[in-house]
C-alpha positions in Angstrom: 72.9 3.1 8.6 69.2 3.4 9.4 68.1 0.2 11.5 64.4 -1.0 11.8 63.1 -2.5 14.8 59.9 -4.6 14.6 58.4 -6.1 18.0 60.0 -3.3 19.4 58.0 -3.4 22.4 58.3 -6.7 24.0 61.3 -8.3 25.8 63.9 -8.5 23.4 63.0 -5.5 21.7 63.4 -3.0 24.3 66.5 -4.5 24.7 67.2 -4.3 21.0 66.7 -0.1 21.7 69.4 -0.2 24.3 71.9 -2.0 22.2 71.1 0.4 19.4 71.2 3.8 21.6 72.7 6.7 19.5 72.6 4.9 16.0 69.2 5.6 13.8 66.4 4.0 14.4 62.7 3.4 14.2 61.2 1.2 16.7 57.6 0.1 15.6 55.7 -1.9 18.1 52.8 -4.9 17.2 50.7 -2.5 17.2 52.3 0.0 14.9 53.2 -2.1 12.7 51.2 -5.8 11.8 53.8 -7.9 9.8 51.1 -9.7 8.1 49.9 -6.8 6.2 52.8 -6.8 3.3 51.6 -3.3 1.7 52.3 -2.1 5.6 55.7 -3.8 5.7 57.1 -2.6 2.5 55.9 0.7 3.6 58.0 0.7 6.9 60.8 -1.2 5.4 61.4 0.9 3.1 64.4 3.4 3.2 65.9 1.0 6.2 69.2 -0.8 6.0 68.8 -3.4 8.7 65.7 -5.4 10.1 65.8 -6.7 13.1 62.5 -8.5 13.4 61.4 -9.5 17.3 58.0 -9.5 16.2 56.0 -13.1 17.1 53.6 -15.1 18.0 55.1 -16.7 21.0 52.3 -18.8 22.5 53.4 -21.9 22.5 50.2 -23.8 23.8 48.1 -21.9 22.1 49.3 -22.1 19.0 48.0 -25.6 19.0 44.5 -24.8 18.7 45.2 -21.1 16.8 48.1 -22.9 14.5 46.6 -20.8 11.3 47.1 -17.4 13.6 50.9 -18.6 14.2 51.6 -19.2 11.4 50.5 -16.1 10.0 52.5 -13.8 11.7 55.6 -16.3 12.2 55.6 -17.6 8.8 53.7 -15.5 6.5 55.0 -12.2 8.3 58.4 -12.8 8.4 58.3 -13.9 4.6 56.9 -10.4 4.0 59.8 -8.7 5.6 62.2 -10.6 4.1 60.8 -9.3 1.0 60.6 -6.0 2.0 64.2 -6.5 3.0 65.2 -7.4 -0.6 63.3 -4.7 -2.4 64.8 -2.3 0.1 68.4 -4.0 -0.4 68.3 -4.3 3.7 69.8 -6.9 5.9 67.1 -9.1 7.5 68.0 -10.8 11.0 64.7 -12.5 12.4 64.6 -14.5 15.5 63.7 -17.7 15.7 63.7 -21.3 17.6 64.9 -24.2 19.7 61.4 -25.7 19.1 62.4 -26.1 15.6 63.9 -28.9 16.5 62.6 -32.7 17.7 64.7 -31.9 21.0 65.8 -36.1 20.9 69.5 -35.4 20.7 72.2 -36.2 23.1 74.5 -33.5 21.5 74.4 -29.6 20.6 72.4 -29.0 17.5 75.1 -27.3 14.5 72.8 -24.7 12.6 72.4 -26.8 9.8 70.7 -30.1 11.5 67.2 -30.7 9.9 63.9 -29.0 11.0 62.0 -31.1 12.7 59.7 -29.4 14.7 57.3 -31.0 17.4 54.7 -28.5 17.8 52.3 -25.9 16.1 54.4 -23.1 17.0 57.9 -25.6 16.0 56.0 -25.8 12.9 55.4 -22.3 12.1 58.9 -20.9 12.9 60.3 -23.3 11.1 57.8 -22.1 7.8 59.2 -18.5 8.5 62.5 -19.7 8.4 62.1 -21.4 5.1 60.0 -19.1 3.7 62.4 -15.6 4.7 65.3 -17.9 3.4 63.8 -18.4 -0.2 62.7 -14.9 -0.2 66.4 -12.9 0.8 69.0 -16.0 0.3 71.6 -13.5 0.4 70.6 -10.9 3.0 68.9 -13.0 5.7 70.1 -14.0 8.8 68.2 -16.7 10.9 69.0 -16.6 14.8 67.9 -19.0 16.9 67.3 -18.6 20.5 65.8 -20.1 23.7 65.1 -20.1 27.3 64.8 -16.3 26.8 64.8 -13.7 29.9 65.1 -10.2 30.9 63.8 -7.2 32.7 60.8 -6.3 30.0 58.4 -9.2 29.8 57.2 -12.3 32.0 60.1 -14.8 31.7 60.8 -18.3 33.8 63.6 -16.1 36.0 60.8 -13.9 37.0 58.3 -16.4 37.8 60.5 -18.3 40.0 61.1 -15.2 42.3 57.5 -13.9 42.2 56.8 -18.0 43.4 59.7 -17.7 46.2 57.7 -15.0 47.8 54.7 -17.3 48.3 56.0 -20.7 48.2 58.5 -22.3 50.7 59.3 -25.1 48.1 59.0 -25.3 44.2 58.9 -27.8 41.6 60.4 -27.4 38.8 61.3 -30.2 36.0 64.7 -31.5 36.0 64.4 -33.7 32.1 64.7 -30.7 29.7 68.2 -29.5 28.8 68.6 -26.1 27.4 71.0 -22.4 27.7 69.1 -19.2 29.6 70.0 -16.1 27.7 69.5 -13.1 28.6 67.7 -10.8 26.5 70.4 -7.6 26.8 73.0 -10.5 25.9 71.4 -11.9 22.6 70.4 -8.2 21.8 74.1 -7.0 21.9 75.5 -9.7 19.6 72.6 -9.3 17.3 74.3 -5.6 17.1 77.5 -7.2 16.4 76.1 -9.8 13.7 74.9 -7.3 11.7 77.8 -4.5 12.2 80.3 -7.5 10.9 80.9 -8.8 7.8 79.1 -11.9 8.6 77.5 -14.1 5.5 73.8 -14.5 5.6 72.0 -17.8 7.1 71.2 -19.5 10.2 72.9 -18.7 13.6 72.1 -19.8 17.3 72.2 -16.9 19.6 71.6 -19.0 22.7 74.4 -18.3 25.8 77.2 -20.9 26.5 76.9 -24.0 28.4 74.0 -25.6 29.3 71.2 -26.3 32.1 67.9 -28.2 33.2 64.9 -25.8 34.2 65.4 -26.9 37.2 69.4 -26.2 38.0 68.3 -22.5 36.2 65.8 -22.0 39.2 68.5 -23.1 41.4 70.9 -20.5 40.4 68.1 -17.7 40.1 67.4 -18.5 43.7 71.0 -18.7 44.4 72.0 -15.4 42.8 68.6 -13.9 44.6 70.5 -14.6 48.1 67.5 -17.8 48.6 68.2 -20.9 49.3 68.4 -23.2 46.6 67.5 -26.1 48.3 64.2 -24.6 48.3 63.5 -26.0 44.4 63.0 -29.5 44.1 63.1 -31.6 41.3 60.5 -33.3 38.6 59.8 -34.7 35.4 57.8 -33.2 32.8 55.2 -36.1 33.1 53.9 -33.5 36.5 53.4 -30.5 34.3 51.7 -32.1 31.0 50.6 -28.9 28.6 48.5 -28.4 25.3 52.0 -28.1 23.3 55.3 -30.7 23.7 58.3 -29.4 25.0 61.9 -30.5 22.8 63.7 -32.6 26.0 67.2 -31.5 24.3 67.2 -27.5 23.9 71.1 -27.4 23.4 71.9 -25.7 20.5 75.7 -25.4 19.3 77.6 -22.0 17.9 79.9 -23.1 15.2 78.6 -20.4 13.3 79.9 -17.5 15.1 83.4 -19.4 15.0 83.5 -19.4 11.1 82.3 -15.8 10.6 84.9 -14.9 12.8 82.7 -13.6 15.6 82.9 -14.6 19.6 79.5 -16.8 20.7 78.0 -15.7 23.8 78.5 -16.0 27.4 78.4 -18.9 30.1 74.4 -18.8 30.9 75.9 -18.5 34.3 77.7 -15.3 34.1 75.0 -13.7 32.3 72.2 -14.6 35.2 75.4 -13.0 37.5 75.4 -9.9 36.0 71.6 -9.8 35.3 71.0 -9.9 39.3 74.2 -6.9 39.2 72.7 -4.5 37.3 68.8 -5.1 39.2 67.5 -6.6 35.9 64.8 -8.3 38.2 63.9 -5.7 40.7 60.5 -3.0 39.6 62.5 -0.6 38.2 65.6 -2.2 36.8 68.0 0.9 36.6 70.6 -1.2 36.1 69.5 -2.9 33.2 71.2 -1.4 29.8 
């Protein structure tokens, strides 16, 4: 099996090299490869039997004024691998989003509940998920995530210990609902999604149970030896941005269940082990 990795250099794709350690792979980063170039794409594609694609355009209040950029690489390119995947015969998985979603539910979202996205970027993953869907029904695997963090990239986890070093109190929004994964979590069942005999189609790779940003600062202070009396509680209405943020971000896992494959983690355990293995500290040894 020869595994392509695009996005290879951000968060989730470094991780994606860890899970993948010893098997065969090429690793091309946004700058080795632009997934909007399609001649490019079936170029690097080709000869591959998996596609993992954590290539994006992942800012979210930006996107609002620069929709026609998002949407190129988050639609447009992830409708070129996809049919780069089918010429090759290849297995797509390409990661995608909570924001897909209106975020006004009061229960988990099942993988098949309606798009109904409330932003540019929303929009634009939802497009790629559409348009990689039509292109490689049968080999295409959609995963959506959220809340993501890990040792390779700024993340909310970060932030909030880089702010306990200056701050004596922070405020952090108690009215949005969602599951913090871990980046070496989501990349490891990824592995396992595509090693199995799994069906093609949409998947939520988001971690067990569920959170407000502020109870996840609580426990990253907690697990950091701070005290978590230190955050306090808002609402969103104190930290108004360019792009809404979904209220609900629980999605649910049914999916796994029916392909016969374990979902993930508690968020809880995974922040645990996270702080364990150093996934925080400069040079995160432990991190695998």
């Amino acid at each position: 099996m020869r595994y392509l990795v695009t996005g290879a250099s951000g968060m989730l794709g470094r991780d994606l090299g860890r899970a993948l350690a010893g098997r065969d792979v090429t690793a091309l980063s946004r700058a080795e490869l632009d997934v909007t170039d399609r001649a490019a794409v079936l170029d690097a594609v080709a000869g591959h039997d998996v596609v993992l694609n954590a290539s994006a355009y992942t800012k979210v209040d930006d996107a609002e004024t620069h929709e026609d950029l998002a949407y190129a690489v988050n639609a447009l390119g992830t409708e070129n691998l996809a049919i780069a995947a089918r010429e090759a015969g290849a297995k797509l998985v390409t990661i995608s989003t909570d924001y897909v979603f209106q975020g006004d539910a009061t229960t988990p979202y099942p993988e098949d509940a309606p798009r109904d996205p409330l932003n540019a970027y929303g929009r634009t993953k939802a497009a790629g998920e559409e348009l990689a869907l039509a292109a490689h029904p049968d080999g295409t695997f959609v995963v959506r995530t959220a809340w993501l963090y890990g040792a390779h990239g700024p993340n909310f986890a970060k932030t909030m210990l880089r702010l306990a070093q200056s701050h004596e109190t922070v405020t952090v929004v108690d009215d949005q609902r969602g599951q913090p994964t871990w980046t070496a979590d989501l990349a490891e069942q990824l592995v396992s999604l595509v090693d199995s005999d799994a069906p093609a189609g949409t998947y939520h790779g988001t971690a067990s149970g569920e959170t407000t940003w502020f109870g996840f600062a609580r426990a990253v202070f907690d697990f950091a030896g701070l005290d978590p009396h230190r955050v306090q509680p808002t609402t969103s209405e104190s930290f108004v941005r360019p792009a809404a943020r979904p209220a609900y971000s629980v999605l649910g896992h049914a999916a796994w269940q029916a392909a016969g494959l374990a979902e993930m983690r508690d968020w809880r355990d995974a922040l645990a082990d996270a702080f364990d293995r150093e996934v925080f500290d400069d040079n995160p040894e432990g991190d695998r």
